[in-house]
C-alpha positions as a LaTeX table, in Angstrom:
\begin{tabular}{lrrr}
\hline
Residue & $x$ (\AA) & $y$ (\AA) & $z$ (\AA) \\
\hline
Unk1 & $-3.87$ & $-14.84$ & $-16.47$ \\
Unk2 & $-1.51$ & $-12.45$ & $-18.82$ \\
Unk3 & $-3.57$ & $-9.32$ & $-19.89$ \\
Unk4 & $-0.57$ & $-8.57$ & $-22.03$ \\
Unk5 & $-2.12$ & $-10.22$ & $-25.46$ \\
Unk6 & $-5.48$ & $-8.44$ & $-24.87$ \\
Unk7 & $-3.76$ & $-5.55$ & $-24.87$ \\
Unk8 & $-1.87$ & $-5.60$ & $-27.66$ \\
Unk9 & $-4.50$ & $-6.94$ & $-29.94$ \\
Unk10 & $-6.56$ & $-3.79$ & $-29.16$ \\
Unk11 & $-3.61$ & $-1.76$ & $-29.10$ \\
Unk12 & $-3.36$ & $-3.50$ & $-32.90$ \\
Unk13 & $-6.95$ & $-2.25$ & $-33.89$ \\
Unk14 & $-6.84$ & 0.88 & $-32.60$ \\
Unk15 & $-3.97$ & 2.66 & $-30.35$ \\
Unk16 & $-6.26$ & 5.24 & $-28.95$ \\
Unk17 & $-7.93$ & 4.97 & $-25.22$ \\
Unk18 & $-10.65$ & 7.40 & $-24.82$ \\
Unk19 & $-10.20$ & 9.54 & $-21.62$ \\
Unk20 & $-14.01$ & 10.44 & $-20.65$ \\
Unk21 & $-13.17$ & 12.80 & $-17.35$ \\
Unk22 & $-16.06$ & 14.75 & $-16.31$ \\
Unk23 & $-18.31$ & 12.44 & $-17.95$ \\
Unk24 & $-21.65$ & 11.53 & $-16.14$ \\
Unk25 & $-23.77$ & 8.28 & $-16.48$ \\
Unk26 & $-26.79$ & 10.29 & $-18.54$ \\
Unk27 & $-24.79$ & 10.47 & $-21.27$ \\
Unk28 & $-21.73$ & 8.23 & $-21.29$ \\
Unk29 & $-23.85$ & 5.57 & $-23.56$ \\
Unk30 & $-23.79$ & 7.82 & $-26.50$ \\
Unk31 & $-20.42$ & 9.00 & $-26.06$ \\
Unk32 & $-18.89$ & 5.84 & $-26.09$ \\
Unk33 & $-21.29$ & 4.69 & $-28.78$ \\
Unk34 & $-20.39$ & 7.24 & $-31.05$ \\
Unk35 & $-16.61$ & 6.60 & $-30.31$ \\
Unk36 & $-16.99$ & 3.21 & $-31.03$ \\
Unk37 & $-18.82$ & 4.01 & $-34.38$ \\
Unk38 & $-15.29$ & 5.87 & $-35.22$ \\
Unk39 & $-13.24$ & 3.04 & $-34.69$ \\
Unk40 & $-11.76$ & 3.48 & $-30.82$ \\
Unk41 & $-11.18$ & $-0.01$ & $-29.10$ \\
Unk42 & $-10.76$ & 1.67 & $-25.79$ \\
Unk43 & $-12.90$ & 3.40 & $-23.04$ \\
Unk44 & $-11.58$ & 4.66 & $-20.02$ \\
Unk45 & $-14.07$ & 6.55 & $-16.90$ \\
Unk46 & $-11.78$ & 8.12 & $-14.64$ \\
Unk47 & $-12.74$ & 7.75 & $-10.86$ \\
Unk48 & $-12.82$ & 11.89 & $-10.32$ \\
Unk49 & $-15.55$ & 11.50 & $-12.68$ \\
Unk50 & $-19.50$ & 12.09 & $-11.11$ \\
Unk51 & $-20.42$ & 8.60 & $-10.20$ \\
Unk52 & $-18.23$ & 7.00 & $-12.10$ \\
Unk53 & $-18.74$ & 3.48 & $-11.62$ \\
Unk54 & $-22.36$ & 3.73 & $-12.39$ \\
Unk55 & $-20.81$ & 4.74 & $-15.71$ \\
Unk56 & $-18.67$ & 2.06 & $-15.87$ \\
Unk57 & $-21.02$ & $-0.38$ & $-15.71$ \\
Unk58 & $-23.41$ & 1.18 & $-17.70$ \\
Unk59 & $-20.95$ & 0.88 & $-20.62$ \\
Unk60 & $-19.69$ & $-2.68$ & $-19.46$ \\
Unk61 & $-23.28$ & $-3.70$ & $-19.67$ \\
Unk62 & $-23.87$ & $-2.32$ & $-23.34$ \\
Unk63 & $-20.14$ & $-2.08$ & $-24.78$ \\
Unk64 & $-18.23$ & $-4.58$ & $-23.09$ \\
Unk65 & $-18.29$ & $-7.17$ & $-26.60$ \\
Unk66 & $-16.94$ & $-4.37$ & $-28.78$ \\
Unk67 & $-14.52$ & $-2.50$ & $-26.90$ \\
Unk68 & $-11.82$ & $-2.67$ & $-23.39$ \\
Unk69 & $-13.60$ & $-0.57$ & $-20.51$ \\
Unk70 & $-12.13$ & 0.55 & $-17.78$ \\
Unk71 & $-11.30$ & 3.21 & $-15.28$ \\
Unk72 & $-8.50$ & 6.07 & $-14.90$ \\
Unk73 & $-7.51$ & 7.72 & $-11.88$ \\
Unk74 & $-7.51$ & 4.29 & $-9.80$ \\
Unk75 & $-5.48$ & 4.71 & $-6.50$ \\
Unk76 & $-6.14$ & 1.99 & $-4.26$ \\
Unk77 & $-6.51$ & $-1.76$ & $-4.17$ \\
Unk78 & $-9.94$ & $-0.94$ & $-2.88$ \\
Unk79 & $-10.91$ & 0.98 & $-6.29$ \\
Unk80 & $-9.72$ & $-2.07$ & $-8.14$ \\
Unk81 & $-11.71$ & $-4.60$ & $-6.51$ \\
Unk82 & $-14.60$ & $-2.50$ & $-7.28$ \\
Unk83 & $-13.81$ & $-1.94$ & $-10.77$ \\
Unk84 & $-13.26$ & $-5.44$ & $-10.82$ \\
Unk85 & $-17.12$ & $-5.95$ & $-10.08$ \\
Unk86 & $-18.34$ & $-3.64$ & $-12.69$ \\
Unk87 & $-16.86$ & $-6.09$ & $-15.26$ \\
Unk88 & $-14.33$ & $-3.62$ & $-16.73$ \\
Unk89 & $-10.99$ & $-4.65$ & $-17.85$ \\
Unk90 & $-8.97$ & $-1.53$ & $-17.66$ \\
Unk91 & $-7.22$ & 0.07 & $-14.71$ \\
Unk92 & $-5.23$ & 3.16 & $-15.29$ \\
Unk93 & $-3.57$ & 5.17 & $-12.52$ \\
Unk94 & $-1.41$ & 8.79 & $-13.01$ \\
Unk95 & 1.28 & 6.99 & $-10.79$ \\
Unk96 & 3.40 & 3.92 & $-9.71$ \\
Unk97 & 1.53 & 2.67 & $-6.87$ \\
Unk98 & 3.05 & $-0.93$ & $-6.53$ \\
Unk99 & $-0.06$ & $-2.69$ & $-4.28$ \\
Unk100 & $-2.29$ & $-1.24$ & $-7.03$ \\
Unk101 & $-0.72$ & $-2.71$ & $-10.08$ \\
Unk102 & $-0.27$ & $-6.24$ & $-8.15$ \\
Unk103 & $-4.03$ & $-6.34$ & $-7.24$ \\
Unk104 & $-4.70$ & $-5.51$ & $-10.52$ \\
Unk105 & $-2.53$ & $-8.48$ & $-12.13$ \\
Unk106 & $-3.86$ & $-10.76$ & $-9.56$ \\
Unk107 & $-7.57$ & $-10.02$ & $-10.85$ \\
Unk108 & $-6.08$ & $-10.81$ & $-14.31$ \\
Unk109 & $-6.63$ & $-7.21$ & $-15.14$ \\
Unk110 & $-5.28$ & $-5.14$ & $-17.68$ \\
Unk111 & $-2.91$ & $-2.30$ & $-15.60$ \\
Unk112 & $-1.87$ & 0.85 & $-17.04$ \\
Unk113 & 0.02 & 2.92 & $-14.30$ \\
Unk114 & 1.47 & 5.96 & $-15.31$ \\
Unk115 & 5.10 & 6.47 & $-15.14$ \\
Unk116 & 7.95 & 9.04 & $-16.08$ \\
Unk117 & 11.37 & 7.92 & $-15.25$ \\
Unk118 & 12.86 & 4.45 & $-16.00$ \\
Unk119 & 13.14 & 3.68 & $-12.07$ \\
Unk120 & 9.41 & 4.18 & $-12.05$ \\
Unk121 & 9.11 & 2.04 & $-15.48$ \\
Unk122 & 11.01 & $-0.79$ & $-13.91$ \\
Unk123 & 9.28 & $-1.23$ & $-10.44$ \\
Unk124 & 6.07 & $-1.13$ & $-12.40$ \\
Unk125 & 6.91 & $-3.75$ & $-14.33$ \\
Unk126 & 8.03 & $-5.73$ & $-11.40$ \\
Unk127 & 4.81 & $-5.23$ & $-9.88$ \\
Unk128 & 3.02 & $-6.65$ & $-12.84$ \\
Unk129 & 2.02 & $-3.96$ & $-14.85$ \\
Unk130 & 1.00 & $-5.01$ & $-18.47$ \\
Unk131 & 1.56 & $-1.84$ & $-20.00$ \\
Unk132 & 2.73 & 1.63 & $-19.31$ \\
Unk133 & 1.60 & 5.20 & $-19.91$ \\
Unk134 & 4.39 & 8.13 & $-20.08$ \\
Unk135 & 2.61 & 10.20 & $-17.99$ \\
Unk136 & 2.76 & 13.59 & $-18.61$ \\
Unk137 & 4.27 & 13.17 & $-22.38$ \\
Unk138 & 3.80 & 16.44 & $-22.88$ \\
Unk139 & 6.68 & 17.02 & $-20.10$ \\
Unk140 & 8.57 & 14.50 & $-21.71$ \\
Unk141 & 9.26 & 14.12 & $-25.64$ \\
Unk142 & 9.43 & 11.31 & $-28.56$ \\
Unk143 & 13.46 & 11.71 & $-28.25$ \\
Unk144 & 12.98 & 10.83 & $-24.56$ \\
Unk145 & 10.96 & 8.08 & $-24.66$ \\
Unk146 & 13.07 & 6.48 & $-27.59$ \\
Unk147 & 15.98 & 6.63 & $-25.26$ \\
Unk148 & 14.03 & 5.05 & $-22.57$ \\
Unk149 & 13.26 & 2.97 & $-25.11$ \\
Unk150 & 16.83 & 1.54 & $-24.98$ \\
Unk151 & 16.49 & $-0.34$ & $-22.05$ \\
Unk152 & 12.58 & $-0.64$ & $-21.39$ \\
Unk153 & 11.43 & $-4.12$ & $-22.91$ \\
Unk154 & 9.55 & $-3.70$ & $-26.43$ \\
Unk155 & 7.35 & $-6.23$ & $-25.09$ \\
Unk156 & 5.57 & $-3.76$ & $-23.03$ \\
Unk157 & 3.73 & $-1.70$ & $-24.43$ \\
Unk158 & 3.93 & 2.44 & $-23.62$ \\
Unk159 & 1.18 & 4.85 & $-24.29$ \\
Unk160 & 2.03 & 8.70 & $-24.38$ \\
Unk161 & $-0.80$ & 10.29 & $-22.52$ \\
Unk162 & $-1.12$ & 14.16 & $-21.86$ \\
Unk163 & $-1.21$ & 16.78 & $-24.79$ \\
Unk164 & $-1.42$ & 14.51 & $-27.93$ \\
Unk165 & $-3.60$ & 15.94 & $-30.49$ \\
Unk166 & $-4.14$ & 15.30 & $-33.80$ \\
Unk167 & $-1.42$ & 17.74 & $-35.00$ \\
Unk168 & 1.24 & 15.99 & $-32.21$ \\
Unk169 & $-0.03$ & 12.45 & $-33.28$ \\
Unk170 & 2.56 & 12.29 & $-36.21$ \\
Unk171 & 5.60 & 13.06 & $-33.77$ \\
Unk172 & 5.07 & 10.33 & $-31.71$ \\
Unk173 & 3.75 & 7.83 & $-33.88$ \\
Unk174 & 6.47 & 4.79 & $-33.48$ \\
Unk175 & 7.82 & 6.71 & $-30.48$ \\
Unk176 & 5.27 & 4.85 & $-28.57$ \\
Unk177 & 2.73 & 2.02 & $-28.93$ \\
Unk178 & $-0.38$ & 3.98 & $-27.99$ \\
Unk179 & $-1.90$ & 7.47 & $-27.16$ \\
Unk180 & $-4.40$ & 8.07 & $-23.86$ \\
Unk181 & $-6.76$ & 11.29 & $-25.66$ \\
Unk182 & $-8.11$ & 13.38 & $-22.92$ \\
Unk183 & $-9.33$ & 16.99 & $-23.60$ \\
Unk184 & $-8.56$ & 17.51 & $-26.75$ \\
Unk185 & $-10.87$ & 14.56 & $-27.71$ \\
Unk186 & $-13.53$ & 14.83 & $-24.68$ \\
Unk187 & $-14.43$ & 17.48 & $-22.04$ \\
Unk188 & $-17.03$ & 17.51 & $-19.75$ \\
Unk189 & $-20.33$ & 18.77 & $-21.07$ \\
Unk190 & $-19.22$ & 18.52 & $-24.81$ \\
Unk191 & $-21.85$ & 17.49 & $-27.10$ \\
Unk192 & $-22.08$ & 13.89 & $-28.67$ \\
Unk193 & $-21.78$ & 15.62 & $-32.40$ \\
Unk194 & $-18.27$ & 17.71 & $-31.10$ \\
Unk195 & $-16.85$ & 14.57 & $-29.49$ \\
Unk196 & $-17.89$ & 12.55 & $-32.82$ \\
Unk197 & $-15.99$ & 14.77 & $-34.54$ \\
Unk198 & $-12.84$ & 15.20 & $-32.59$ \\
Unk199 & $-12.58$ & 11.40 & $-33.01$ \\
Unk200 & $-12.80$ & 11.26 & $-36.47$ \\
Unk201 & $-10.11$ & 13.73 & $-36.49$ \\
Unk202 & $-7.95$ & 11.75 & $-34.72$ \\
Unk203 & $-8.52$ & 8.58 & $-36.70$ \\
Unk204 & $-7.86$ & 11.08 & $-40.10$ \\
Unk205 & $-4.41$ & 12.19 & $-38.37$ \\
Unk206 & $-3.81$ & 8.22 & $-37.40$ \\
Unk207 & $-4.62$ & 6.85 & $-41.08$ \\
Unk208 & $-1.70$ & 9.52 & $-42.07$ \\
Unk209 & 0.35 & 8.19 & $-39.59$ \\
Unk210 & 3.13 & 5.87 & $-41.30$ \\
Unk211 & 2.48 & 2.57 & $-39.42$ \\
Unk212 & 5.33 & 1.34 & $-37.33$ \\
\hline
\end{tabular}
């Protein structure tokens, strides 16, 4: 099964994934409730989160029609077989760990691994990865990934991850195809109101955006 048109028809709606770390499974419901309300596509519980898989599912169970869930932070094959069970559709790592991105493809999965140089781009997308996150973009720059762009197929889409914010968003708007928003949309023990607004900031600085 190709993950790649699921991905790009959310990517479509909304380009944002929601990076949750820290979150627990008391409140994750009305976090990702009141992202959804704001018009975010895309939920992701990374696995250094307090149980996150409880989480997961928890959100799978109540969210899974109106949004992708998934997890961050995945490492192993093990992790994806278990995020696999949860009903999730999303697995994100930091890194390019080839057995993980080929379980994930084989569960028809959507994989996300996190790259930074084109050798790293390349065996990912060997391995089967549907997308790609430049991983940390805030190390990196729109310049850089546009040159990367040169020789990395537009069919894949790249999310810049690490240190976008709603001032930043404008830079790399048609840089990439995507953003990962971590703490300067969500940190642990934030209130549902704060996060509510943080997201409608970002979807502000987005409408502003000129679309690609």
């Amino acid at each position: 099964m190709d993950a790649r048109p699921t991905l790009v028809s959310a990517l479509k709606r909304c380009p944002f994934v929601a990076i949750l770390r820290g979150v627990t499974p008391g409140e994750v419901e009305a976090i990702t409730e009141v992202l959804i309300a704001a018009g975010f596509g895309m939920i992701e519980v990374p696995l250094n989160s307090p149980d996150p898989f409880d989480s997961i599912g928890r959100i799978v169970r109540r969210f899974g029609d109106d949004a992708l869930i998934g997890a961050g932070t995945v490492l192993s094959e093990a992790d994806v077989a278990r995020v696999a069970d949860t009903g999730a559709q999303l697995v994100i790592s930091p890194n390019v760990d080839t057995a993980v991105i080929a379980a994930t493809a084989r569960g028809g999965l959507i994989s996300l691994p996190g790259y930074f140089t084109p050798s790293e781009a390349f065996a990912a997308i060997n391995a089967g990865a549907t997308g790609l996150k430049l991983f940390p973009a805030e190390a990196a720059s729109p310049r850089i990934l546009g040159a990367q762009r040169a020789v990395i197929p537009r069919s894949v889409p790249i999310l810049a991850v690490g240190g976008v914010s709603p001032e930043t968003l404008l830079d790399w708007y048609g840089a990439c195809d995507g953003f990962g928003l971590g703490s300067a949309l969500y940190k642990a023990g934030m209130s549902v109101n704060e996060v509510g607004a943080r997201a409608a900031a970002f979807m502000d600085a987005l409408r502003r955006s000129p679309q690609p």
